[in-house]
N, C-alpha and C positions, 0 to 999 in steps of 0.2 A: 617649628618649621620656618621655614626661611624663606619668605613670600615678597617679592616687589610688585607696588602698587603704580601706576603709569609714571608719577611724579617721582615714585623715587628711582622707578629704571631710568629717568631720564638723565635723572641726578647722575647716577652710577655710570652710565653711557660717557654723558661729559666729562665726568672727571676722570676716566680710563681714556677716551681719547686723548683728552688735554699732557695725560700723563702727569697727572699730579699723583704724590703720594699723601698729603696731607691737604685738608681744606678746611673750611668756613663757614661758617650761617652765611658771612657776604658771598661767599661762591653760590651758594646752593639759592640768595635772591638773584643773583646774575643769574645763575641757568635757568631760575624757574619765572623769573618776575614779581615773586614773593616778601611782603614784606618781612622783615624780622622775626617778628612774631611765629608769625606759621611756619616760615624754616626752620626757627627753632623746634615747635610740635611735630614738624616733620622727622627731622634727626632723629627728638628723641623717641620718635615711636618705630625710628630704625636699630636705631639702640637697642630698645625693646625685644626684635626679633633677630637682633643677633648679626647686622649687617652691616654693622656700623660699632668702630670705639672711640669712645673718647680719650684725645688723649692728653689733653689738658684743658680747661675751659677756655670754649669757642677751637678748638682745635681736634679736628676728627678726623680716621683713618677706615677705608673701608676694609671690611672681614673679608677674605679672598675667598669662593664658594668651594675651592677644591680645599677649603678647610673641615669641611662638612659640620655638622652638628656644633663646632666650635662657636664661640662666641665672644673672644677676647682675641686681638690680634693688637702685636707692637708694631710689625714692621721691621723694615731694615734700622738699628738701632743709630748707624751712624747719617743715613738720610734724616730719618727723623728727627734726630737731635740738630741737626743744621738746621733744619727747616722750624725748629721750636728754635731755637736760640736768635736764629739770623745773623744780622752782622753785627751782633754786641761784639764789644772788647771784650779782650782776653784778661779775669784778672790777676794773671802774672806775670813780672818781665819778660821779655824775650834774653835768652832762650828759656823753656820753663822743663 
């Protein structure tokens, strides 16, 4: 089941307002005031229940609830992959 605890609604509050699709251990110490530490325990005990994936280390995507019982979500593949890649170079010449 799929339960939020006050810290991690807050979590989830924030980063739907913010409108982020992907975020951080450092987001989740900005919104909560947490060190490292404990927002990592946090995640992964959102992980855990299903409310959270990771989607590459330090890089997490929240499970949408109208997914119900689900517990793996990608996301939109081409925001996400921006959002993982950033402004790296491309490595192939232009045009590719």
């Amino acid at each position: 089941m799929k339960t939020l605890g006050p810290q991690t609604a807050k979590v989830v509050e924030v980063i739907h307002d913010r409108g982020i699709d992907l975020f951080t251990i450092a987001d989740v110490c900005d919104i909560l005031g947490l060190q490292p530490k404990a927002a990592s325990d946090l995640i992964r005990a959102a992980i855990g229940r299903g409310l959270v994936t990771r989607m590459r280390r330090g890089n997490f995507l929240l499970v949408p609830f109208e997914l119900g019982s689900e517990t793996v979500y990608t996301g939109n593949p081409y925001v996400v992959g921006h959002r993982l890649l950033g402004d790296r170079p491309r490595d192939c010449p232009e045009p590719c």
